[in-house]
C-alpha positions as CSV (number, residue, x, y, z in Angstrom):
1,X,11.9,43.9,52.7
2,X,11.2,47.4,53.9
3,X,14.4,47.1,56.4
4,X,16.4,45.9,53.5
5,X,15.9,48.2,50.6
6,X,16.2,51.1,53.0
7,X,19.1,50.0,54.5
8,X,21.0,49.5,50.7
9,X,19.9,53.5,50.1
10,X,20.6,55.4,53.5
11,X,22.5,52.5,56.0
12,X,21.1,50.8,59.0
13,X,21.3,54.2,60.5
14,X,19.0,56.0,58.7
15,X,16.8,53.1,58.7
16,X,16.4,53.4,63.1
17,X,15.7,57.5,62.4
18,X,12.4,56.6,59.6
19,X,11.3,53.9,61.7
20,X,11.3,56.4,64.8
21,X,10.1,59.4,63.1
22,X,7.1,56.7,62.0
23,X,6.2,55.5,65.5
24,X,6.7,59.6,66.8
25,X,4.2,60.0,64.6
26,X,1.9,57.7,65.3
27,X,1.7,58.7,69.2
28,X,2.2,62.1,68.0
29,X,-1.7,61.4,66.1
30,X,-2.7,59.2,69.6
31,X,-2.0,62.4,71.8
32,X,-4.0,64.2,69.9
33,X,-7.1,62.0,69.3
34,X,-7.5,59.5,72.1
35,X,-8.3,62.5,74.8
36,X,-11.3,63.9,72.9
37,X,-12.7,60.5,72.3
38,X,-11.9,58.8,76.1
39,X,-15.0,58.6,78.2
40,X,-16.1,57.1,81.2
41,X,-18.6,54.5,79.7
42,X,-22.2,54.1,82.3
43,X,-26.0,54.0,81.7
44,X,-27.3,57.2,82.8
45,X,-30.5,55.7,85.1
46,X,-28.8,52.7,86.3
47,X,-25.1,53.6,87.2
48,X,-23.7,57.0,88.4
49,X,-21.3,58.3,86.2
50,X,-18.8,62.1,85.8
51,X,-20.9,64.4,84.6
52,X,-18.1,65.8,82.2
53,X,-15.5,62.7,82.1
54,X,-12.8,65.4,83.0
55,X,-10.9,62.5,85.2
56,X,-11.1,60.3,82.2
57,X,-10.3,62.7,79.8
58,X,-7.5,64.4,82.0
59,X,-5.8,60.4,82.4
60,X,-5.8,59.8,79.0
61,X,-4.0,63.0,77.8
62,X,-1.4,63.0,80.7
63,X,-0.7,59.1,79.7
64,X,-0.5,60.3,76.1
65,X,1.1,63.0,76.4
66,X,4.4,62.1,78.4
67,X,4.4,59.1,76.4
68,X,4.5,60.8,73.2
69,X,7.4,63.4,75.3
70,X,9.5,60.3,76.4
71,X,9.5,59.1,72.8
72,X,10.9,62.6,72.0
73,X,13.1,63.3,74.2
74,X,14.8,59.7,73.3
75,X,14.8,60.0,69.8
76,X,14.6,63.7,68.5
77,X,15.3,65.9,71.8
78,X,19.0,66.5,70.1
79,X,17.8,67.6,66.8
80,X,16.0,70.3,68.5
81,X,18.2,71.8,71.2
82,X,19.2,75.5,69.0
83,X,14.8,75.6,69.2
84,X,15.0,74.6,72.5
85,X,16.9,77.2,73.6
86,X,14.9,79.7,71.4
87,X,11.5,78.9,72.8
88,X,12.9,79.3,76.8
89,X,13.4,82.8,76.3
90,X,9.9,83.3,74.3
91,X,7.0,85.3,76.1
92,X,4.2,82.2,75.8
93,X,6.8,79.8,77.8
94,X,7.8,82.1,80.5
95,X,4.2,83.1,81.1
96,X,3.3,79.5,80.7
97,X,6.3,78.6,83.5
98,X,5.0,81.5,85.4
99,X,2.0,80.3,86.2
100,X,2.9,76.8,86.4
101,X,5.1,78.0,88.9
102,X,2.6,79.9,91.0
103,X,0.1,77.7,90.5
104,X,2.1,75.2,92.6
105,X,3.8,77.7,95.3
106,X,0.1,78.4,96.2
107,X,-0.4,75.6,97.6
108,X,1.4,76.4,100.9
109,X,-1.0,79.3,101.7
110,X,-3.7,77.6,100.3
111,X,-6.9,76.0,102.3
112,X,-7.0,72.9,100.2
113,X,-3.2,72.3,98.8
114,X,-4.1,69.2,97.0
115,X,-6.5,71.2,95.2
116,X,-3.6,73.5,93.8
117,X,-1.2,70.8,93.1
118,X,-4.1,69.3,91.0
119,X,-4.2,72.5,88.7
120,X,-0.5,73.0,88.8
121,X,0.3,69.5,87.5
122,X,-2.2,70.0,84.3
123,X,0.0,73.2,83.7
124,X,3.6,72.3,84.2
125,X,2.3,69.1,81.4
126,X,1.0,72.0,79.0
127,X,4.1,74.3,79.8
128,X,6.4,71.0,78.6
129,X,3.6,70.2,75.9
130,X,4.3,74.2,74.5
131,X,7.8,73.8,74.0
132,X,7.8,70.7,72.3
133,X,4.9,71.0,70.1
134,X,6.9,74.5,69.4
135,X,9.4,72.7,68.6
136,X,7.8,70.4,65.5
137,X,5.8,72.7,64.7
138,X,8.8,74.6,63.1
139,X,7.7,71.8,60.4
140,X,5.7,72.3,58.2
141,X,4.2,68.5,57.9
142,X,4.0,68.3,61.9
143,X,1.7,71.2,62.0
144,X,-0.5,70.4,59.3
145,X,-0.6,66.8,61.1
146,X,-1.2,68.7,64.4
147,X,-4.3,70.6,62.5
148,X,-5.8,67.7,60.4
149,X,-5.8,65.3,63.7
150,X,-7.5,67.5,65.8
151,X,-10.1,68.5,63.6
152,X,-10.8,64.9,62.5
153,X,-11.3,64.3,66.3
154,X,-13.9,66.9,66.8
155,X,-15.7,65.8,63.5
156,X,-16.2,62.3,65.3
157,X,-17.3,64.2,68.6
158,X,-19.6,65.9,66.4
159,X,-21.2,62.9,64.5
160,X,-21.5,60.6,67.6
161,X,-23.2,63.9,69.3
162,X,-25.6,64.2,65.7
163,X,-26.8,60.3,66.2
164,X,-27.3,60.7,69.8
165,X,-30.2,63.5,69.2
166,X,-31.9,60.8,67.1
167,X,-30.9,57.5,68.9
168,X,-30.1,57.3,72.3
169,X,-26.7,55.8,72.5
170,X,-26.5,53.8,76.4
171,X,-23.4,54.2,77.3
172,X,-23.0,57.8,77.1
173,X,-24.2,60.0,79.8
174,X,-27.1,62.9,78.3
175,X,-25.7,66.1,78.2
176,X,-28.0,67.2,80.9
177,X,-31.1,69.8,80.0
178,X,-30.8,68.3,76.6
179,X,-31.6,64.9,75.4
180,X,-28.5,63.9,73.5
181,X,-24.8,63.3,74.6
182,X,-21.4,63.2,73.1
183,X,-18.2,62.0,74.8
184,X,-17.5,64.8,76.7
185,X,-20.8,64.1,79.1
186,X,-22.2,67.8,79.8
187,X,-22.8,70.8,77.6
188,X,-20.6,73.3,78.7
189,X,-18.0,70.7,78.0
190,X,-18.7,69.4,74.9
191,X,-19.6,72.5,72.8
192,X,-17.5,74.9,74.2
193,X,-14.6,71.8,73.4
194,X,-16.4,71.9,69.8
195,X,-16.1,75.7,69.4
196,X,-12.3,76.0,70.6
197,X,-11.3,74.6,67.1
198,X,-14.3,75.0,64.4
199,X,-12.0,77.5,62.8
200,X,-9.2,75.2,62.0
201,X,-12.0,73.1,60.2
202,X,-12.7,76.4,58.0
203,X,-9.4,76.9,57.6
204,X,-8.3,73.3,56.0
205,X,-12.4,73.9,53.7
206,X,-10.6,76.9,52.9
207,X,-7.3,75.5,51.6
208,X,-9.4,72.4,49.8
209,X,-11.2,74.9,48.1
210,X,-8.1,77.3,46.5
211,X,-6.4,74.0,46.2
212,X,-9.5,72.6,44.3
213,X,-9.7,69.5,46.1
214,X,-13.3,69.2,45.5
215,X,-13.8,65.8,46.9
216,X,-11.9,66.8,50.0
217,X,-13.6,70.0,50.3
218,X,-17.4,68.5,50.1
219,X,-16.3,66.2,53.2
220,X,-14.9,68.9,55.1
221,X,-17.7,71.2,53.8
222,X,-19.7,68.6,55.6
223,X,-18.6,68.6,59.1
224,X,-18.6,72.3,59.0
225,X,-21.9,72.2,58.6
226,X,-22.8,69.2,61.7
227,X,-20.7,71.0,64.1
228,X,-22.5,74.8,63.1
229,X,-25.7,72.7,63.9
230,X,-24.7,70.8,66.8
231,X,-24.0,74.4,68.0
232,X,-26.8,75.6,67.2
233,X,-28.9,73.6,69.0
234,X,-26.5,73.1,71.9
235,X,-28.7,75.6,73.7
236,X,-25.4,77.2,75.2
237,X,-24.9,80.9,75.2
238,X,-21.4,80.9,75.6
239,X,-21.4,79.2,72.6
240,X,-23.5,81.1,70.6
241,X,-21.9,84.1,71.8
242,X,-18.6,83.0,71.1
243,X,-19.3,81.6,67.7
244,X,-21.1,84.8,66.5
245,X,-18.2,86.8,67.9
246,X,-15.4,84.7,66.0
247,X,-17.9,84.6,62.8
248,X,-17.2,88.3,63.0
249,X,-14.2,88.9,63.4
250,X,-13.4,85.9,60.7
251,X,-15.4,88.4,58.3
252,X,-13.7,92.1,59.2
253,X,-10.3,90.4,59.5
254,X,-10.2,89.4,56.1
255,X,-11.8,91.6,55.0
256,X,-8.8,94.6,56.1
257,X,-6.3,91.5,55.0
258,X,-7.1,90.1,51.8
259,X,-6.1,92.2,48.6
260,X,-8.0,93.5,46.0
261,X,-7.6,91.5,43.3
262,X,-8.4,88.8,45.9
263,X,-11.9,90.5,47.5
264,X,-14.3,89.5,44.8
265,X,-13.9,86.4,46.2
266,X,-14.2,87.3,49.6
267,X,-17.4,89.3,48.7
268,X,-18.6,85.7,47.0
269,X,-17.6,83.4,50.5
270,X,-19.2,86.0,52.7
271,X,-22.9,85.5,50.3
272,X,-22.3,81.8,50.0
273,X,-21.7,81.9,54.0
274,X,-25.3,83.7,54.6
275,X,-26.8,81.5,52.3
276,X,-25.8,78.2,54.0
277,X,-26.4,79.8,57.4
278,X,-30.4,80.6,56.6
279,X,-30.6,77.2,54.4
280,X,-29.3,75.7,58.1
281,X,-31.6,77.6,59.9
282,X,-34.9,76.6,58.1
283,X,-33.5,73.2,58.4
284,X,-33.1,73.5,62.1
285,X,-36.1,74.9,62.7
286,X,-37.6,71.9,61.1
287,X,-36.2,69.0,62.2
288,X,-35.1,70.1,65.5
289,X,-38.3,71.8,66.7
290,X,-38.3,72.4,70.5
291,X,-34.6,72.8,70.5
292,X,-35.2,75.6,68.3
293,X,-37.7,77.1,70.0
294,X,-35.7,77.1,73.3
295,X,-32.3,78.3,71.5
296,X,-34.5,81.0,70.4
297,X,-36.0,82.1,74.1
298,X,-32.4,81.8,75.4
299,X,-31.4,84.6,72.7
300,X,-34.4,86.6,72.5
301,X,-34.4,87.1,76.8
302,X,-31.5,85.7,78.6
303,X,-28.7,87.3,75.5
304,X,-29.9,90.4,73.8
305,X,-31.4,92.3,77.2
306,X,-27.7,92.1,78.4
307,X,-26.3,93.0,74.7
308,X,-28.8,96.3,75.1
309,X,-27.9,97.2,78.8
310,X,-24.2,95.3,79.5
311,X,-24.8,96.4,83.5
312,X,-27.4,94.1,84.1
313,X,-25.3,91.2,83.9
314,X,-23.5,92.1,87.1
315,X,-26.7,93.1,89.2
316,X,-29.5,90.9,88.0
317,X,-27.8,87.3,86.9
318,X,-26.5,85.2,89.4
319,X,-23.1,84.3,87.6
320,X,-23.0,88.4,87.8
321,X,-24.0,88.2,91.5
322,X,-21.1,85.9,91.9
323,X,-18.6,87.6,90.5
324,X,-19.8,90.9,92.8
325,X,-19.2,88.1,95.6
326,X,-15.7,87.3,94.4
327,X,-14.3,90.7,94.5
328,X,-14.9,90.8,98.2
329,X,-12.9,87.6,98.2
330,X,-9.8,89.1,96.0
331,X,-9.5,92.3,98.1
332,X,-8.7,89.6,101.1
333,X,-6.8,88.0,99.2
334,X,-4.5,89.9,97.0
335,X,-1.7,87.4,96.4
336,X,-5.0,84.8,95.3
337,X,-6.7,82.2,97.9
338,X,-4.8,79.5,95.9
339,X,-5.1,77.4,92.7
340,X,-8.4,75.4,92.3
341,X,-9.5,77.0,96.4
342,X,-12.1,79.2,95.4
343,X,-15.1,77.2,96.0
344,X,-13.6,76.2,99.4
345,X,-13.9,79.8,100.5
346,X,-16.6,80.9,98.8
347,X,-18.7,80.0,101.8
348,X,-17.7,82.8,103.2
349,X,-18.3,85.6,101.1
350,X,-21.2,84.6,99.3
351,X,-24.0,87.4,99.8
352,X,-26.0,87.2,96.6
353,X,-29.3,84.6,95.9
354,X,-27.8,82.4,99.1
355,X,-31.0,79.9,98.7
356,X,-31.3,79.7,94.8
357,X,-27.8,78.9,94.3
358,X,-26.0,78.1,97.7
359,X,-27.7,75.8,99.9
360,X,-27.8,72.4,101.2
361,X,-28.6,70.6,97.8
362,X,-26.6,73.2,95.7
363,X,-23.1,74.5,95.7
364,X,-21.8,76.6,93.2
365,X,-18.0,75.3,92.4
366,X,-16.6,77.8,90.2
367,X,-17.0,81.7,89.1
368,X,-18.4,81.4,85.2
369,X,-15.6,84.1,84.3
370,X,-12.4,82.5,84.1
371,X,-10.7,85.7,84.3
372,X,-12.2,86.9,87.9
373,X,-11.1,83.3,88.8
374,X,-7.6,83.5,88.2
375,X,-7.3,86.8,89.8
376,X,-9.6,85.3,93.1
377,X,-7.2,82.1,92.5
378,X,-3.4,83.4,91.9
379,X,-4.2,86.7,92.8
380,X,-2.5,89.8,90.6
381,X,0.8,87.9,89.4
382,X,-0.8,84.9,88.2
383,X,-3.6,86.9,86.5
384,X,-0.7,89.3,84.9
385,X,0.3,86.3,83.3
386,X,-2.8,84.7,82.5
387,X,-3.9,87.9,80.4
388,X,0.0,88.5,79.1
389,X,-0.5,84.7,77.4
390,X,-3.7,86.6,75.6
391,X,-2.4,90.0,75.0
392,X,0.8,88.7,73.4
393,X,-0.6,86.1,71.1
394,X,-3.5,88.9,69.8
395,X,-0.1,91.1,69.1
396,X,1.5,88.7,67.5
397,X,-1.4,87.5,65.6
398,X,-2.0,91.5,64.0
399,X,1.6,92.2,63.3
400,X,1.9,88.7,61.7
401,X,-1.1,89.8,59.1
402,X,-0.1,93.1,58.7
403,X,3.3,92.3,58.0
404,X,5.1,90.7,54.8
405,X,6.2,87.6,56.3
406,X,4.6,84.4,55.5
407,X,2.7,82.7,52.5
408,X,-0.6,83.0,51.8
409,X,-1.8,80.0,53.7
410,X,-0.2,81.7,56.5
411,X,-2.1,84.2,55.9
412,X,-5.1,82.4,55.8
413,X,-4.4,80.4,59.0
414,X,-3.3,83.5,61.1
415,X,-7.1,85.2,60.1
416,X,-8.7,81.6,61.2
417,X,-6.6,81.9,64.5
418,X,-7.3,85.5,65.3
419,X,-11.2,84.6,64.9
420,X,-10.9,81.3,67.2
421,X,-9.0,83.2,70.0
422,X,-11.8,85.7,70.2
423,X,-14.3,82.9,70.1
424,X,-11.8,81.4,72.9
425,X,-11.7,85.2,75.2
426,X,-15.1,85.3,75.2
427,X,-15.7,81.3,76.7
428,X,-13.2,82.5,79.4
429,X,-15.6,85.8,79.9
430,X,-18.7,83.7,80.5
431,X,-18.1,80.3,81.8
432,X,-15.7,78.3,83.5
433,X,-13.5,77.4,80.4
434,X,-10.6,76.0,82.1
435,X,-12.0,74.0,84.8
436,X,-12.2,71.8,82.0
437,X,-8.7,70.0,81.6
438,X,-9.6,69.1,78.3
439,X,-10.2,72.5,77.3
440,X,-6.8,73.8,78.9
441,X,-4.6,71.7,76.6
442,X,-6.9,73.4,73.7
443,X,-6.1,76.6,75.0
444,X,-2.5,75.9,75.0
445,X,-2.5,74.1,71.8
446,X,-3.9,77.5,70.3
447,X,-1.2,79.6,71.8
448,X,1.2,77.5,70.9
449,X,-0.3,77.6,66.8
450,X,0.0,81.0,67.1
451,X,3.6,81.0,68.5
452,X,4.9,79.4,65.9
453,X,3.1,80.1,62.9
454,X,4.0,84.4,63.5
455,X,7.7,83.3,64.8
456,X,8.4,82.4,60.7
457,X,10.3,85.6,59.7
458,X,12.2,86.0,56.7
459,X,9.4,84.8,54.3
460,X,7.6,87.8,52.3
461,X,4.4,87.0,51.3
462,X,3.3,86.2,47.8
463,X,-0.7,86.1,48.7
464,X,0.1,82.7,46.0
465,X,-3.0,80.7,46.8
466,X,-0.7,77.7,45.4
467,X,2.0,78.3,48.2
């Protein structure tokens, strides 16, 4: 019937190019979804299971991935060839390609090759992932797809990690030193995951609310408020610092952005904001006692000492220790030790707490400062182009608000994305963000947002909350 009616209107041609675009789609929503979700089922006591599903996780967005690639290189490749050619020449692909590249030419000085040609392979699928996600999201209904999915996902990360604190769920592992799990096993993985894209929830509460989609907006108001108290009580520092860094910079960036006829209302978020936060944090406190009370010894002696005196994090932590250790190790090896082959040599130049944290029962396996670890890893080029991927995308992001391009959802979505790539600098400060392969195709997945939502010249903004 469909086939039919379709074919009477457009031809049997266009009917081949709806049907397509529909199933693009559809593994287009898989890609993004299915990843966040896949786990390696196990009962904690009686089976041994990953600790952080990465290998399960990692196989699921590969297979989705290059499914969803084939599709579109079949079936849309040709429509996009004048982007194509546009996003080869961009700054975010040939740093991508760059360190794809010398991710996998490290492996012939490397100890462990197979250990670089792991890493590599995860970044020459997000290099290809960037330009064609690029590529559709030069569409508007694409990217707002892109957005909506993975948000949805994380809200459904969120819940099952909400029931678990309550009800022990069997087949997920605990996040351990906490008695609750989620699908991404351990806590690092899971809240850091959770806090790579909170601000693209804000950002589509935000649009429901100027839209005045108040059903909409409760719902989404909703999860905002599970995955701010799943954070809370995710007794992770990175986390909190993160979130209270991005919180910040959400505030001030509007606040130097938005204009004045539009403040008041600003001025009214920012109150409502506080309000929710304290109302959340007398809730906490109350029906998640002990987490509480540990979240609040974590901040009171293991965060604010090293806010007051910033020093002490290099000479009296061990992840600060560490890091003193793995300079030793980068003036040896200036052109890096090679992808993923730090741990392999850290061996030898560990000279810091040897028997609390390096011993027969405990190896550290990676730096907790993603930054020291790509310059220990791929030495100065591939940590040139590592931080160019940063500095380029924060550049983009201010001129893009400053300017007079773009609508005022634009707007609005550029201030949410400045705020989540702080949150996102400051995970790669103080833990070991992109072990993760997960959290690497959120990384990219942000830099690509950012790519294409400040390439959209031409348009002059309006600030027209209805655009």
């Amino acid at each position: 019937m469909f086939k039919s009616i379709v074919s009477r209107d457009m031809g049997d041609r266009s009917v081949k190019f709806v049907l397509s675009d529909s199933i693009q789609k559809f593994l287009f929503v898989l890609f993004l979804t299915v990843p966040a979700l896949t786990f390696m089922p196990g009962n904690f006591k009686g089976q041994w299971i990953f600790t952080e599903y990465r290998e399960s996780k990692l196989a699921a967005l590969l297979i989705t991935f290059w499914g969803f690639a084939a599709f579109f290189s079949f079936f849309s490749l040709e429509r996009y060839l004048y982007q194509i050619k546009k996003l080869i020449r961009s700054s975010p692909f040939l740093l991508l390609f760059f360190l794809s590249s010398y991710s996998l030419v490290s492996s012939f000085w490397a100890v462990v090759p197979e250990a670089a040609l792991y890493e590599a392979a995860q970044w020459i699928s997000l290099t290809f992932m960037f330009l064609i996600l690029a590529c559709l999201f030069e569409e508007k209904k694409w990217l707002e797809l892109a957005i909506y999915s993975i948000a949805f996902t994380f809200a459904v990360v969120t819940f099952i990690g909400i029931v678990q604190t309550f009800k022990n769920i069997p087949f997920l592992m605990p996040i351990r030193g906490t008695g609750y799990a989620s699908t991404f096993g351990s806590k690092n993985a899971c809240f850091l995951s959770i806090g790579s894209q909170i601000y693209l929830l804000f950002f589509i509460f935000g649009k429901f609310i100027i839209e005045k989609k108040r059903a909409y907006a409760f719902w989404t108001g909703a999860c905002v408020v599970l995955e701010l108290v799943f954070i809370a009580i995710s007794l992770s520092r990175t986390a909190y610092a993160a979130i209270t860094a991005g919180m910040f910079t959400l505030f001030m960036v509007a606040l130097t952005t938005v204009p004045k006829d539009k403040k008041n209302l600003l001025y009214k978020g920012a109150v409502l904001s506080f309000l929710i936060i304290l109302a959340l944090t007398l809730s906490i406190k109350q029906i998640y006692p002990r987490y509480w009370g540990m979240a609040e010894k974590r901040i009171s002696e293991r965060m604010i000492p090293f806010v007051l005196h910033p020093a002490n994090y290099l000479y009296k932590t061990a992840r600060g220790q560490i890091i003193l250790d793995t300079f030793a190790m980068i003036k040896d090896h200036p052109l890096g030790t090679g992808a993923g082959n730090w741990l392999f040599l850290y061996p030898l130049y560990y000279n810091h707490l040897k028997e609390i944290i390096f011993n027969s029962n405990k190896q550290i396996r990676k730096v907790h400062n993603d930054y020291v670890q790509y310059l220990a890893e791929l030495g100065l080029p591939g940590f040139l182009s590592f931080i160019g991927l940063i500095f380029f995308q924060f550049k983009r992001l201010f001129s893009f608000i400053k300017g007079m391009a773009g609508t005022f959802h634009e707007k609005a979505l550029a201030v949410c994305l400045t705020a989540q790539l702080v949150g996102v600098s400051i995970m790669l400060f103080f833990s070991f963000y992109l072990e993760f392969p997960y959290r690497k195709f959120l990384f990219v997945f942000l830099l690509t947002l950012i790519y294409t939502l400040t390439s959209n010249e031409g348009k002059k903004s309006t600030f027209n909350p209805n655009n």
